[in-house]
C-alpha positions in Angstrom: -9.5 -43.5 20.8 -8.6 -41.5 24.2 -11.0 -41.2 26.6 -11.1 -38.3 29.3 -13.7 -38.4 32.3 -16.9 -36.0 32.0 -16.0 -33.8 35.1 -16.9 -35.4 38.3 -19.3 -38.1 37.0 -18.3 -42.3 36.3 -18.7 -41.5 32.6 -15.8 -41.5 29.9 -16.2 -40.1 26.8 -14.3 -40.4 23.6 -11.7 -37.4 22.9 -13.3 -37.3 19.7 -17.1 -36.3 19.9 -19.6 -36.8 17.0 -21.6 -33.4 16.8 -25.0 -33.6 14.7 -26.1 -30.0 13.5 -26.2 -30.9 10.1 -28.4 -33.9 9.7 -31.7 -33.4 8.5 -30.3 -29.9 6.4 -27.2 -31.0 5.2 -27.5 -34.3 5.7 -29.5 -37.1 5.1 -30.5 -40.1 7.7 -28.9 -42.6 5.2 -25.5 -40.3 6.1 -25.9 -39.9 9.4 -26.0 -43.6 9.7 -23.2 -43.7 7.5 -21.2 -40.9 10.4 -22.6 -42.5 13.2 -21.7 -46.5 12.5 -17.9 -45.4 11.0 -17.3 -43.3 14.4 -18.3 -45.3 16.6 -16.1 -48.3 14.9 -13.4 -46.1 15.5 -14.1 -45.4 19.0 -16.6 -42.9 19.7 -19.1 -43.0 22.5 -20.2 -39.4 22.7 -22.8 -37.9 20.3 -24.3 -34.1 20.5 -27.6 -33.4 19.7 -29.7 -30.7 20.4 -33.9 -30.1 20.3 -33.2 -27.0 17.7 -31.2 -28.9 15.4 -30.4 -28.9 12.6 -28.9 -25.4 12.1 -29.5 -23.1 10.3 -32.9 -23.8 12.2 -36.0 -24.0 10.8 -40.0 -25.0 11.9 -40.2 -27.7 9.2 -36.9 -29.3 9.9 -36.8 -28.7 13.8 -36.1 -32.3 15.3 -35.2 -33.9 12.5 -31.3 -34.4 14.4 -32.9 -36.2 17.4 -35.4 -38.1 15.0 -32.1 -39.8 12.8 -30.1 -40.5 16.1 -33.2 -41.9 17.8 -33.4 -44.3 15.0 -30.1 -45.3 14.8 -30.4 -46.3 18.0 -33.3 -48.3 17.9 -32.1 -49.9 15.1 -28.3 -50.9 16.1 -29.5 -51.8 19.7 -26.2 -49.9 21.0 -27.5 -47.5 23.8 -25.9 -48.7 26.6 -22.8 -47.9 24.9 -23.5 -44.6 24.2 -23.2 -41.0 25.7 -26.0 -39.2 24.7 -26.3 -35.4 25.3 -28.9 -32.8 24.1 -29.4 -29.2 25.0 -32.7 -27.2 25.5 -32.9 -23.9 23.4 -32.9 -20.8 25.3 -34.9 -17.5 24.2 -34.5 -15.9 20.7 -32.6 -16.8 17.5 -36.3 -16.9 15.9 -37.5 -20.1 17.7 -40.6 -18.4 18.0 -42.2 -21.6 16.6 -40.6 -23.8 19.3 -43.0 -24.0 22.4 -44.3 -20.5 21.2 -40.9 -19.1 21.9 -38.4 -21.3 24.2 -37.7 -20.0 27.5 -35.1 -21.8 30.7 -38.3 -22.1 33.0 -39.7 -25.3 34.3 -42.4 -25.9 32.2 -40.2 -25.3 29.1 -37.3 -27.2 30.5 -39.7 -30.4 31.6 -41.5 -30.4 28.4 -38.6 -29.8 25.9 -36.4 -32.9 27.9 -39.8 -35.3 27.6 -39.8 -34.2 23.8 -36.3 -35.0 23.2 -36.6 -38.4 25.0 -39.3 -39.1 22.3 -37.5 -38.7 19.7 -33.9 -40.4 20.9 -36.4 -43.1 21.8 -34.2 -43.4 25.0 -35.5 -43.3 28.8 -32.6 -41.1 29.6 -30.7 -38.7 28.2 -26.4 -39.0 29.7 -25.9 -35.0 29.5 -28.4 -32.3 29.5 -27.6 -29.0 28.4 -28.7 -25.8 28.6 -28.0 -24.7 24.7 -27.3 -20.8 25.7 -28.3 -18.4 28.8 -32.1 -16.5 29.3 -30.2 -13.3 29.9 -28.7 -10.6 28.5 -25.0 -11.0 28.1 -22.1 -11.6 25.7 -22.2 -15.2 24.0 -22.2 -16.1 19.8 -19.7 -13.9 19.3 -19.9 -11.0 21.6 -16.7 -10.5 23.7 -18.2 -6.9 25.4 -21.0 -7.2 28.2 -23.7 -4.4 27.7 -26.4 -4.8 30.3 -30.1 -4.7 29.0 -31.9 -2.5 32.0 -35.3 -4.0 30.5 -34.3 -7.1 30.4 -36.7 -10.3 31.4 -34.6 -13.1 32.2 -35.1 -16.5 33.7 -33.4 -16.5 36.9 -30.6 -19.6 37.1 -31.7 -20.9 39.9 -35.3 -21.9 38.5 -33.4 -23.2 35.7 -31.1 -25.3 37.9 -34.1 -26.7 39.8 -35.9 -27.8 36.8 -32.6 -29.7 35.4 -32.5 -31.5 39.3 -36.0 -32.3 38.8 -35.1 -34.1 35.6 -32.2 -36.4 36.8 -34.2 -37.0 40.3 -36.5 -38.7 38.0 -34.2 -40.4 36.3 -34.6 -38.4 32.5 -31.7 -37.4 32.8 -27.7 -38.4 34.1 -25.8 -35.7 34.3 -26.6 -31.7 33.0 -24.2 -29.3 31.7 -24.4 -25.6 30.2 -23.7 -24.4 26.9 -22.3 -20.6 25.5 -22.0 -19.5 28.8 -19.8 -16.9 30.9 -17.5 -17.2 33.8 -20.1 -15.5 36.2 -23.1 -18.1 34.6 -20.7 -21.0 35.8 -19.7 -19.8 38.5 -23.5 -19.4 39.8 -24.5 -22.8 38.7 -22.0 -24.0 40.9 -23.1 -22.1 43.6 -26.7 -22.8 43.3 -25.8 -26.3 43.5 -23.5 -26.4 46.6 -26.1 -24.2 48.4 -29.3 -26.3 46.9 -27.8 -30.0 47.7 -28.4 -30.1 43.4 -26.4 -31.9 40.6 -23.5 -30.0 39.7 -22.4 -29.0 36.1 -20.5 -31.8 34.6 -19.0 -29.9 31.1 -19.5 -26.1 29.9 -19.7 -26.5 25.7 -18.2 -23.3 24.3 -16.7 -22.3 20.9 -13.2 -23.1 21.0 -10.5 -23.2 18.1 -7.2 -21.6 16.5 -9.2 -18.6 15.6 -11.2 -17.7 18.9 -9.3 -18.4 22.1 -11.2 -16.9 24.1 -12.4 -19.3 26.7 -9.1 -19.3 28.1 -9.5 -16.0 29.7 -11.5 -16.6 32.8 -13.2 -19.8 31.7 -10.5 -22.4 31.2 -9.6 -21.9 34.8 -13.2 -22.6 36.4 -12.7 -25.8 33.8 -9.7 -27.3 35.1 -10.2 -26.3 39.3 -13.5 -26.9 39.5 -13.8 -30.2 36.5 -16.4 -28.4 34.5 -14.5 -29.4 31.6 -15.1 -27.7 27.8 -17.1 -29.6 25.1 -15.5 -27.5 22.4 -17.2 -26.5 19.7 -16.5 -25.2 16.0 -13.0 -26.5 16.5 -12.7 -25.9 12.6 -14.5 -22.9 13.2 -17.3 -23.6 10.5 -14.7 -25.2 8.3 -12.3 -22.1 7.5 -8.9 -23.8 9.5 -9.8 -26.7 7.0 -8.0 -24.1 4.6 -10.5 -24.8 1.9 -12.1 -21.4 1.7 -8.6 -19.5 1.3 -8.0 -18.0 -2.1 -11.4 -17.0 -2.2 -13.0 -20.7 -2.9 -16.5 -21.1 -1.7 -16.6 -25.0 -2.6 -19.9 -26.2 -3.9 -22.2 -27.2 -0.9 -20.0 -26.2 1.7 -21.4 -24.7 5.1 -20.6 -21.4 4.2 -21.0 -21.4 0.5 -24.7 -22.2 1.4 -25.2 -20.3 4.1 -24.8 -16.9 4.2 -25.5 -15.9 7.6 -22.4 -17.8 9.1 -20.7 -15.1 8.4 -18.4 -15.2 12.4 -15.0 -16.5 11.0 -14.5 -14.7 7.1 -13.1 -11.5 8.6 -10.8 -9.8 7.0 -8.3 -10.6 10.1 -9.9 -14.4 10.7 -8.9 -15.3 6.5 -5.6 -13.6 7.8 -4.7 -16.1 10.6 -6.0 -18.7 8.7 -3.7 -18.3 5.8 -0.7 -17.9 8.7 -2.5 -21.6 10.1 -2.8 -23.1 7.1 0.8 -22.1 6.0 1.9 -23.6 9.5 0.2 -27.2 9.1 1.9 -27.4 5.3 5.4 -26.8 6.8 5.2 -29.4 9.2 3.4 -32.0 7.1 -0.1 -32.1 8.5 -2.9 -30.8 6.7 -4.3 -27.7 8.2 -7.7 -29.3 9.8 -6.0 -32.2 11.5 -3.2 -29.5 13.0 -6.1 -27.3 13.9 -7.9 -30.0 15.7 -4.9 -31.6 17.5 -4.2 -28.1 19.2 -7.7 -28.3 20.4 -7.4 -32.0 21.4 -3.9 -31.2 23.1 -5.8 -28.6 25.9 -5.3 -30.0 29.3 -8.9 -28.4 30.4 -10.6 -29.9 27.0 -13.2 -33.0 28.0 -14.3 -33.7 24.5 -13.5 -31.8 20.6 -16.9 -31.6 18.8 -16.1 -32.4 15.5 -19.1 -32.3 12.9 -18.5 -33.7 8.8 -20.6 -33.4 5.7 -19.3 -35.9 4.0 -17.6 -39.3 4.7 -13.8 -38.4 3.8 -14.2 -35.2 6.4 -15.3 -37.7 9.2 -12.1 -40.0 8.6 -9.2 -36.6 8.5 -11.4 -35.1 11.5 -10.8 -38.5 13.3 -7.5 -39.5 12.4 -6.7 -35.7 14.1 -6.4 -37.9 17.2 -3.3 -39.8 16.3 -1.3 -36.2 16.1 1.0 -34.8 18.7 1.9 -31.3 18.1 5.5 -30.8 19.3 6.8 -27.7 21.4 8.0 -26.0 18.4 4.7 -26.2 16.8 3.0 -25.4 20.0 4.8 -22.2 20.2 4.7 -21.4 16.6 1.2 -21.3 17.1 1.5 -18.7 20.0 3.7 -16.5 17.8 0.6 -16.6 15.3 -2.1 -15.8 17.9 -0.1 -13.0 19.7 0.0 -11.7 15.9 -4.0 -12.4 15.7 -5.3 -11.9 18.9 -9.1 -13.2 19.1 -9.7 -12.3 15.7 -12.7 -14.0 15.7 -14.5 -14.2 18.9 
């Protein structure tokens, strides 16, 4: 397993990270064992939780995520060799349940990180994340920035002094942000040179064949300035896997069960995926571990969330690390995102 350091910090973390979303909805804690003690014999050190999980989110399963990994942990004995990272939830998405409605201010921030450590049963928690911004602008999905004149936001900088506060006192290691823009980066950055606070170690954004768009603006702050991406969706819910083309919806399959993740079955998104998937089969990979491999292959890519339902998911999803895509593959995959440009943001 390659290992790339976690921006500026002494940490390295495992190409390959083990994301968590589905435990406790999709999963069981008998499977996430079952993920968690096959990754990690094959190399991985970095796990991604987050206090909302697991998604889609609700008030009785809240938790749950943290709750499995804390006892896998407790039971295996293996923190030490472990990079743990968690995210506090920002406003919205119907978390009105969660601290009465989770906000990025101090109090929220302080008492969402102490909850979290509860239930990793860990003293500290490697990366801290902010899960998505307390302000009006254009993340899940939106590429076009509409300002809100009424809008109530959390300014960064309270934000940023909350997440110092936490690795001052040793609850935390290192903090990063989550769905954010080029302007959100760039400020955390500057808040930190100007405050003497911990800089921004990763940025974890969406990132695969069918939504490229962190490379405008975003994958240049990642590679000058060694905020490097935690991609996410590299699969993009499962669609590159190819098993939705045709019109399949496989039993028990993310989107089969849930209706709402509805951000990659465009018209043009099953479009490029067919192209993808057509791709992969020419040149004798299957079309997740091609997908994948272009996402490992991205010089300003730190770590490639990778999430599984199921055992034989995990083991394709990690064997993606083994492929090198050569040139001609590289650019064929140009050729088919000049054709479809973004079609999914």
């Amino acid at each position: 397993m390659q290992t790339r350091k976690l921006g500026r910090t002494d940490l390295e973390v495992s190409l390959i990270c083990l994301g968590t979303m589905t435990w406790g909805e999709q999963n069981t804690e008998q499977e996430a064992f079952e993920q968690l003690d096959h990754a990690t014999s094959e190399g991985v050190n970095f796990i991604d939780a987050a206090e909302m999980y697991p998604v889609p989110p609700r008030a009785e399963t809240q938790g749950l995520t943290e709750t499995y990994l804390g006892n896998w942990l407790a039971q295996r004995g293996r923190r030490d060799d472990l990079v743990i990272a968690s995210k506090v939830a920002g406003p919205g998405n119907g978390l009105s349940y969660l601290r009465n409605g989770p906000r990025l201010t101090r109090d929220h921030i302080i008492e969402a990180c102490d909850a979290s450590l509860k239930r990793l049963q860990t003293d500290y928690i490697d990366l801290y994340q902010v899960h998505w911004p307390d302000r009006s602008t254009n993340f899940f999905g939106e590429l076009g920035y509409r300002p809100d004149p009424k809008e109530k936001s959390t300014p960064i900088e309270e934000t940023l002094g909350a997440l110092s506060e936490l690795v001052a006192a040793g609850k935390v290691r290192h903090i990063g942000i989550s769905n954010e823009t080029p302007w959100g980066t760039m400020e955390y950055l500057r808040l930190a040179g100007e405050n003497g606070w911990p800089r921004i170690a990763s940025i974890q954004n969406p990132y695969n064949l069918l939504n490229r768009s962190f490379e405008v603006g975003l994958a240049e702050i990642a590679h000058r300035e060694q905020t490097g991406l935690l991609a996410y969706s590299p699969l993009a819910f499962g669609m590159l896997s190819g098993k939705y083309m045709g019109g399949k919806w496989p039993e028990k399959a993310r989107l089969t069960l849930y209706e709402r993740f509805s951000r990659y079955t465009s018209e043009r998104g099953v479009d490029a995926t067919r192209a993808y998937a057509e791709l992969a089969r020419h040149i004798g990979l299957s079309p997740a571990q091609m997908a994948l491999a272009y996402v490992n292959s991205r010089n300003f890519v730190t770590s490639n969330i990778i999430g599984a339902t199921n055992m034989e998911q995990l083991r394709e999803n990690l064997g993606s690390c083994s492929v090198k895509l050569s040139q001609d593959t590289l650019e064929a995959i140009d050729a088919i995102h000049n054709e479809f440009t973004y079609p999914c943001p």
